[in-house]
KEKE-3310 file (N, C-alpha, C; in steps of 0.2 Angstrom, whole numbers, plus 5000, padded with zeros to 4 digits):
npx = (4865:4872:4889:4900:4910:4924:4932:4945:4952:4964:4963:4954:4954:4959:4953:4957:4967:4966:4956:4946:4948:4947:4934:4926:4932:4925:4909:4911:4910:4898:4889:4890:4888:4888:4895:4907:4905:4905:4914:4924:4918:4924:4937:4938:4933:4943:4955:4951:4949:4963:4968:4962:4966:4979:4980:4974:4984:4996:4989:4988:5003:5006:5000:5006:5019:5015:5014:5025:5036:5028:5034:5047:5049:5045:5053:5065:5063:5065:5073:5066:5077:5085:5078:5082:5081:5072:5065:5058:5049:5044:5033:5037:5038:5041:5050:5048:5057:5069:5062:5049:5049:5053:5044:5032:5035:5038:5025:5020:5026:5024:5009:5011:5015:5002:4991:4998:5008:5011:5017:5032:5036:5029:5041:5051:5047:5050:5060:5064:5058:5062:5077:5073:5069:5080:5090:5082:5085:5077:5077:5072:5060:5067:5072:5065:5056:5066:5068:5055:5057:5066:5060:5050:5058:5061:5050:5048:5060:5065:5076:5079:5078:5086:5097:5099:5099:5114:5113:5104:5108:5119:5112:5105:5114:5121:5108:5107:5117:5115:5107:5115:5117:5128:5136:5124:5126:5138:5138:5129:5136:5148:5142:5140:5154:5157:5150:5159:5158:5165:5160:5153:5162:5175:5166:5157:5167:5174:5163:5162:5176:5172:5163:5170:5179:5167:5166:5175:5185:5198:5211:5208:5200:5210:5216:5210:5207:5219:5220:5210:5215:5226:5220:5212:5219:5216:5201:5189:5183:5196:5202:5192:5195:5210:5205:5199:5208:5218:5209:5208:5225:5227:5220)
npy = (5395:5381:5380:5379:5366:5365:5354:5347:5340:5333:5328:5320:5303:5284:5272:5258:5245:5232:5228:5232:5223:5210:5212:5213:5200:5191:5196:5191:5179:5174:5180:5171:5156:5144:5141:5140:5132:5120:5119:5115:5102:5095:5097:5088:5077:5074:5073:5064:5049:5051:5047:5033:5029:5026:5017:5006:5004:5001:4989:4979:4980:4972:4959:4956:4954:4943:4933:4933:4929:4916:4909:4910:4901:4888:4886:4884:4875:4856:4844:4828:4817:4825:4827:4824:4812:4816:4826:4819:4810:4821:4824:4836:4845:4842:4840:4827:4826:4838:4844:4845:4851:4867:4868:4869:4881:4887:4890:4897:4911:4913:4916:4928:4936:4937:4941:4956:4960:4975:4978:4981:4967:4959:4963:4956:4944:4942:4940:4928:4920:4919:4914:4899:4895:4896:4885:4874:4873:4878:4885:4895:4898:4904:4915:4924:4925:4933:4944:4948:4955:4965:4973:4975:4983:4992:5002:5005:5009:5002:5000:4990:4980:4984:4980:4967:4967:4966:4952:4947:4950:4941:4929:4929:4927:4914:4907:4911:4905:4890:4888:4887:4900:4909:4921:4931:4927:4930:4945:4946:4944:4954:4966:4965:4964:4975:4982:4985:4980:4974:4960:4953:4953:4941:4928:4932:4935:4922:4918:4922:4919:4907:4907:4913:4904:4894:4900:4896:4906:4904:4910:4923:4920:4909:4922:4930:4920:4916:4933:4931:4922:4929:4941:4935:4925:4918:4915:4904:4904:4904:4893:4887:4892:4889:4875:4876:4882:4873:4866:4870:4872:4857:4856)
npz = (5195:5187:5186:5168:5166:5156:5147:5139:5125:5126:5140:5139:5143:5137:5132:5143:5133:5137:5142:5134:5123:5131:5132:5118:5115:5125:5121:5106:5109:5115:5106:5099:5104:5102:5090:5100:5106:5097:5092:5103:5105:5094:5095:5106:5101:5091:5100:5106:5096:5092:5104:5103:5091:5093:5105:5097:5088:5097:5104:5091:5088:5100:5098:5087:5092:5100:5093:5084:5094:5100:5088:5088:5101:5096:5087:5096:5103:5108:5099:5102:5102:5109:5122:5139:5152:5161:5157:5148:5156:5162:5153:5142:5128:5111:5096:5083:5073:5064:5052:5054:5064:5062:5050:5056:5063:5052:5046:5058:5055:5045:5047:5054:5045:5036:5046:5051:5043:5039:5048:5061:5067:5057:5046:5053:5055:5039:5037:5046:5040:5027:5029:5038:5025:5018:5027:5023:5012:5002:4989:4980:4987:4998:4994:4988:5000:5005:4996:4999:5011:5009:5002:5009:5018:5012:5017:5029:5036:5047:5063:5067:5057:5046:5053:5049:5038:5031:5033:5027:5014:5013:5015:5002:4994:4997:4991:4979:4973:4977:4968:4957:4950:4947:4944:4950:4963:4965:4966:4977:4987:4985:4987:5002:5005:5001:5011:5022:5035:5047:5054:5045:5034:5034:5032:5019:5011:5009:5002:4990:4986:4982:4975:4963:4961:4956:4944:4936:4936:4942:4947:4952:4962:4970:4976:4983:4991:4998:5004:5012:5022:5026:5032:5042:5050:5063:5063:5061:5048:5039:5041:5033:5021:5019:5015:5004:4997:4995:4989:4976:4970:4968:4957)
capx = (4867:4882:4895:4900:4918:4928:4937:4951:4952:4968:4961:4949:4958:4957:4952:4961:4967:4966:4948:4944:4951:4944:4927:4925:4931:4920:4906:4910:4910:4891:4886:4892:4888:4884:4899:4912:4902:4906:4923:4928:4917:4929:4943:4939:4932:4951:4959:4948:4951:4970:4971:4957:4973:4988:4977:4974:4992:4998:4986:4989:5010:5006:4996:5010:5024:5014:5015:5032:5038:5027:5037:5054:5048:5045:5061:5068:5058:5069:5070:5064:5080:5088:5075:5084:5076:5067:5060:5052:5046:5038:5031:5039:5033:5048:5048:5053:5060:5069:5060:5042:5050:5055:5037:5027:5039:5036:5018:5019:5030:5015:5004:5013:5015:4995:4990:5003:5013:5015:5021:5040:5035:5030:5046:5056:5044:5049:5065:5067:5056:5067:5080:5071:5070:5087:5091:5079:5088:5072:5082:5066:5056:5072:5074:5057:5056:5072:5066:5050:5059:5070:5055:5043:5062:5061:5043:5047:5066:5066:5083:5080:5075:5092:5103:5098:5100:5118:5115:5099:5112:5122:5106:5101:5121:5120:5103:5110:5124:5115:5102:5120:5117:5135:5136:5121:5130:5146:5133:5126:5142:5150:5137:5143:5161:5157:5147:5166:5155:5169:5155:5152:5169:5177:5162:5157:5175:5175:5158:5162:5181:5171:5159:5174:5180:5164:5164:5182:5189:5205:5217:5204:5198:5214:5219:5204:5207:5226:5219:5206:5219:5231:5215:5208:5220:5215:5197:5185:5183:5203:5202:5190:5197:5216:5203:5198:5214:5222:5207:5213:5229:5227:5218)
capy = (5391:5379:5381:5372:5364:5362:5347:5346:5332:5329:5327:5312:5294:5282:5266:5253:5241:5225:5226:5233:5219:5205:5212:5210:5192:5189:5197:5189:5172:5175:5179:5163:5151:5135:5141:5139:5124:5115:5120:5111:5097:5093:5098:5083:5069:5075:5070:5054:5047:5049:5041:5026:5026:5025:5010:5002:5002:4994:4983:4977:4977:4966:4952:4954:4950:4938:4928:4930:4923:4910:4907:4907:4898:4883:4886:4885:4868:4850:4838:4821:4815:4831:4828:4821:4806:4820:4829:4814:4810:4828:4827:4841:4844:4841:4838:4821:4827:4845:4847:4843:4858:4869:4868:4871:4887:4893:4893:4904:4917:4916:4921:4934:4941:4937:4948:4959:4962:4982:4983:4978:4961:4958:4964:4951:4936:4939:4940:4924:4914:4915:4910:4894:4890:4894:4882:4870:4872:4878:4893:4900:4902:4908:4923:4926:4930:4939:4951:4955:4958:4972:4977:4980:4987:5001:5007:5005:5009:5000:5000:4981:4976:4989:4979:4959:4968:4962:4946:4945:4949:4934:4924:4928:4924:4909:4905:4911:4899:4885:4887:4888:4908:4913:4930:4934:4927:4936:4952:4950:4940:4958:4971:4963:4967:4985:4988:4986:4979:4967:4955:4948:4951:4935:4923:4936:4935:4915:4915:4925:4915:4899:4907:4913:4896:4889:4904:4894:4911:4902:4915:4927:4912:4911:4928:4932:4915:4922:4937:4931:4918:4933:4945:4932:4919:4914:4910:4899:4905:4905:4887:4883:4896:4884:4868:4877:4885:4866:4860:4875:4867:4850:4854)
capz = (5189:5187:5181:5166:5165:5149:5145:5133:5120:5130:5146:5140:5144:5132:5138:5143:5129:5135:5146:5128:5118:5133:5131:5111:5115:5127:5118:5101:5111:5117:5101:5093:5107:5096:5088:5104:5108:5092:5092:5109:5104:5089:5097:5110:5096:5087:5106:5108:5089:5093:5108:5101:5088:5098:5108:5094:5086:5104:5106:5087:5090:5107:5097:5082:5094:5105:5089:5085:5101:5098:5080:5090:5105:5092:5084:5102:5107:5106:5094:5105:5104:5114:5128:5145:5153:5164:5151:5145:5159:5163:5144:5139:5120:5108:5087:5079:5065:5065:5046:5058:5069:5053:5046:5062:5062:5046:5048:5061:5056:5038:5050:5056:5038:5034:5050:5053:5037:5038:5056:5060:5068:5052:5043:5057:5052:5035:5036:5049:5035:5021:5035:5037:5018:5016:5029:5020:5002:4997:4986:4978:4992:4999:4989:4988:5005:5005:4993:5001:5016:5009:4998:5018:5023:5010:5017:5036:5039:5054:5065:5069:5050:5045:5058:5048:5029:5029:5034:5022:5008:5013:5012:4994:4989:4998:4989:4971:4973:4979:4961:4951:4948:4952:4943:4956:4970:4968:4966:4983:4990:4984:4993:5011:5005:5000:5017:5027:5042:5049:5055:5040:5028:5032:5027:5013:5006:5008:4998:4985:4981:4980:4969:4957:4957:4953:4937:4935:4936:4947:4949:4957:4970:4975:4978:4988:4997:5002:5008:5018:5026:5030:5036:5048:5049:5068:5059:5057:5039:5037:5042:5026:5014:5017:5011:4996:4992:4995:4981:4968:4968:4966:4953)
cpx = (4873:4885:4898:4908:4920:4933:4940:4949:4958:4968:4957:4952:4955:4955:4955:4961:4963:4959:4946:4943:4945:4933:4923:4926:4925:4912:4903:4908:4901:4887:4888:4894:4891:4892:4906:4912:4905:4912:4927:4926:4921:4935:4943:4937:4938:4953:4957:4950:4957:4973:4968:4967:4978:4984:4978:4981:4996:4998:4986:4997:5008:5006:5004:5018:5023:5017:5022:5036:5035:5032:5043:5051:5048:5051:5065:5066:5062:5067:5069:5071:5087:5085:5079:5078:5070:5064:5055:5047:5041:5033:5032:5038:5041:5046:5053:5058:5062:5066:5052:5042:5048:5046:5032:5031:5036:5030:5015:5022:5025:5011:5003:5013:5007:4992:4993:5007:5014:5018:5029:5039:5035:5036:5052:5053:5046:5057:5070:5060:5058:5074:5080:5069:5075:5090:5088:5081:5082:5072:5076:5061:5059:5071:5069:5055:5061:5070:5060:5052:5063:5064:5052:5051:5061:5055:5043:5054:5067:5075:5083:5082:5083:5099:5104:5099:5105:5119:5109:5104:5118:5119:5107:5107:5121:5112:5104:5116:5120:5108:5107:5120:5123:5137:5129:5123:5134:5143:5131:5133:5147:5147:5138:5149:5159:5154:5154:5163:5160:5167:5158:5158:5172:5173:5160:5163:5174:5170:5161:5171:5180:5164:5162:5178:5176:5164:5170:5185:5195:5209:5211:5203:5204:5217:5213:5206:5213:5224:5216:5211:5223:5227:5214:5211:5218:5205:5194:5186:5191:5204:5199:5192:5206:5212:5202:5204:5218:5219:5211:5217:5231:5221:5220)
cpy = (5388:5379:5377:5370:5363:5360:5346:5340:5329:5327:5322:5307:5290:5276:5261:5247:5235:5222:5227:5226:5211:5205:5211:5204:5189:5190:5192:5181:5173:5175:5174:5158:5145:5136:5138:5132:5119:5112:5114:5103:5093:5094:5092:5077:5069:5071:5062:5049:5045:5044:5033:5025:5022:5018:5005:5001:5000:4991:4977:4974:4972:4960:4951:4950:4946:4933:4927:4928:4919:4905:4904:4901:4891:4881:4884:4876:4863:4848:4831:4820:4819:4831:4824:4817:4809:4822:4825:4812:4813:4828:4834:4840:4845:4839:4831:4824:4837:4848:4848:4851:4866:4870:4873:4879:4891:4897:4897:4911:4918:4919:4928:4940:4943:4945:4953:4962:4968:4984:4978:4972:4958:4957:4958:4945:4935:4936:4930:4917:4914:4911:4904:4891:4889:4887:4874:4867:4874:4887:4897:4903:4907:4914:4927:4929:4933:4944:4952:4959:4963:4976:4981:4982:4994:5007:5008:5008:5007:4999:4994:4978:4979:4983:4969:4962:4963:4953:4942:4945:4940:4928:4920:4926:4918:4906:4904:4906:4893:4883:4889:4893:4911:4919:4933:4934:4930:4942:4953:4948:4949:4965:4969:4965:4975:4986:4988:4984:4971:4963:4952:4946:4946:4930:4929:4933:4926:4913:4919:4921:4910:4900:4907:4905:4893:4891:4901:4902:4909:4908:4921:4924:4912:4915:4929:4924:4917:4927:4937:4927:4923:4940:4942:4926:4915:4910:4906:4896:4905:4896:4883:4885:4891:4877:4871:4879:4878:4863:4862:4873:4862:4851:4855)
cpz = (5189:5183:5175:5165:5159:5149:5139:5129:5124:5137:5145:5139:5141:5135:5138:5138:5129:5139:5138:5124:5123:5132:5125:5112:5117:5121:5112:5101:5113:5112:5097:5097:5107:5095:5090:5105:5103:5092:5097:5107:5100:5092:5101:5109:5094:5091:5106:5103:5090:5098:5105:5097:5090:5102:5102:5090:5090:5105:5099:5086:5096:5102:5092:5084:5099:5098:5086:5087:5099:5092:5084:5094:5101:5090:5089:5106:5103:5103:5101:5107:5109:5122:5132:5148:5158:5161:5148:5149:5165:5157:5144:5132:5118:5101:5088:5076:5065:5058:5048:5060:5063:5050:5051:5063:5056:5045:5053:5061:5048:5043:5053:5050:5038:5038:5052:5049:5038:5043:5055:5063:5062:5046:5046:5054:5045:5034:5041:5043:5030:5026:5034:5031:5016:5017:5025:5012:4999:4993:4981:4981:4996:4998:4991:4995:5008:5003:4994:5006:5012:5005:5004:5020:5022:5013:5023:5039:5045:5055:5064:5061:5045:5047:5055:5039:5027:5029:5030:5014:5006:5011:5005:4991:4990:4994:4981:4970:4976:4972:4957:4946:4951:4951:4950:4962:4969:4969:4973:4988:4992:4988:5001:5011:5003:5007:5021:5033:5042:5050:5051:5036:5029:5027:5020:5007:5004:5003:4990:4982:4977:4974:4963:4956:4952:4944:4934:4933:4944:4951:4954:4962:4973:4978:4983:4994:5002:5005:5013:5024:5031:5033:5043:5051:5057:5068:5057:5048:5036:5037:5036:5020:5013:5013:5005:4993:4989:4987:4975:4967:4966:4960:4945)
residu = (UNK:UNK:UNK:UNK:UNK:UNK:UNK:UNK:UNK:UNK:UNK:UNK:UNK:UNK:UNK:UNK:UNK:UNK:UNK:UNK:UNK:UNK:UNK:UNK:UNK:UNK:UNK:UNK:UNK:UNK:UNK:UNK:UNK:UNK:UNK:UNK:UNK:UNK:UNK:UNK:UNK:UNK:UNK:UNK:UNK:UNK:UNK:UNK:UNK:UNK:UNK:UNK:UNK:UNK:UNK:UNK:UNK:UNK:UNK:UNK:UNK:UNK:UNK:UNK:UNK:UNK:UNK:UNK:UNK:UNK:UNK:UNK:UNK:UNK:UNK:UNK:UNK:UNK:UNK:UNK:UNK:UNK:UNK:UNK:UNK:UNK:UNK:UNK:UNK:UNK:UNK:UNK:UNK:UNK:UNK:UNK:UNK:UNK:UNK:UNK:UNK:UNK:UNK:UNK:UNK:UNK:UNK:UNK:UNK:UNK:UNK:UNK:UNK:UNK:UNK:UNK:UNK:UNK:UNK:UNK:UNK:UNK:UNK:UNK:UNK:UNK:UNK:UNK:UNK:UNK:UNK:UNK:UNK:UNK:UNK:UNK:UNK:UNK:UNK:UNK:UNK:UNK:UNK:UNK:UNK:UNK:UNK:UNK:UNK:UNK:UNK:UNK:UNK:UNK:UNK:UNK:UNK:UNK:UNK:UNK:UNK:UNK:UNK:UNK:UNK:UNK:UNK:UNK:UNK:UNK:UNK:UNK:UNK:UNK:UNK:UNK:UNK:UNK:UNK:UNK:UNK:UNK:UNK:UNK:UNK:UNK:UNK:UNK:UNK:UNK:UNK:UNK:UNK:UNK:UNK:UNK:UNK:UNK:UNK:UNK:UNK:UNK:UNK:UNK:UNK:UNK:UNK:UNK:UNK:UNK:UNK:UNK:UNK:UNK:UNK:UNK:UNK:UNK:UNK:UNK:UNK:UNK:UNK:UNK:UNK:UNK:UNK:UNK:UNK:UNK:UNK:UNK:UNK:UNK:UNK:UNK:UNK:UNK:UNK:UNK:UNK:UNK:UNK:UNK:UNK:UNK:UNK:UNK:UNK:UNK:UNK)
# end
């Protein structure tokens, strides 16, 4: 008869954790096939979706900055009378009339808005089409596209659209001052002077003297005109702040 052996409770080995643990995995996964299957499948329509994304929002920015190249490229294209006797007789394309040019421009940086409005192409077009009204004297459209431009800046913060603010607030002074709003222009003439960006603080200061003239507040105008002279005097803007200071006097 054999003999029988007795085994402790401490002598029975427990069994290895992690065969344990992979074999419930395993297991769990075999029971719930469909389950795993669906899983991966979703996990690889999520991957495909995002890249489609990412395609489509590069091939969206392409077309939006093929067009605004185009806008400049116009903008960059001679009036007739700038073309050399070569260029005319290559026909190289040239405008009559730089208000011909100026138009053909404008309608291509609208386009840019139309199609393109929430990307930063968009944000650029708007901002080089009040630009071009400015430039036109047409101070309502001006503005008008100045303040959508800072309206699409607040939604996009773009560096580029950040880096044209100051020179958008010069704009809208220069716009407010040429529809005889001169408390508005000192207002935005003033927000160039508050940002310290030396760029701009000559002309800023120069807009904002000639604005307080216009308010006939004198004595301000030429204290601001004095400082700018002795700020910047090897300046351009020191060169026209002496013809204004010269008018305040003679007056």
């Amino acid at each position: 008869m054999a003999k029988k052996i007795k085994v402790s409770r401490k002598q029975i080995k427990k069994p290895d954790e992690f065969i344990t643990f992979t074999d419930r995995v395993v297991k769990y996964l075999a029971e719930r096939k469909n389950l795993a299957i669906g899983i991966g499948a979703g996990l690889l329509l999520i991957l495909l979706l995002i890249n489609l994304a990412s395609y489509s929002y590069r091939t969206q920015r392409q077309k939006a900055e093929y067009l605004l190249a185009q806008a400049f490229s116009i903008l960059n294209t001679p009036l007739t009378e700038e073309l050399t006797t070569d260029q005319i007789i290559k026909g190289s394309k040239s405008y009559a009339t730089q208000k011909e040019r100026s138009e053909d421009a404008i309608a291509k940086f609208k386009q840019v808005i139309d199609k393109f409005g929430k990307s930063e192409p968009g944000l650029e077009a708007r901002y080089h089409l009040a630009s071009l009204y400015l430039e036109q004297e047409d101070w309502d459209n001006a503005l008008y596209y100045f303040q959508d431009f800072f309206s699409s800046l607040e939604k996009h913060h773009s560096q580029a659209g950040l880096s044209l603010g100051l020179t958008a607030y010069l704009g809208m002074a220069q716009a407010y001052y040429g529809k005889g709003e001169y408390e508005k222009a000192l207002e935005y003439y003033q927000k160039v002077l508050d940002s310290k960006d030396e760029t701009y603080l000559a002309e800023a200061s120069l807009g904002k003297a000639k604005t307080l003239a216009k308010l006939g507040k004198t004595q301000p105008a030429k204290e601001e005109l004095e400082k700018l002279i002795q700020l910047y005097p090897d300046s351009i803007y020191a060169q026209l702040a002496e013809l204004e200071l010269n008018a305040i006097l003679v007056q």
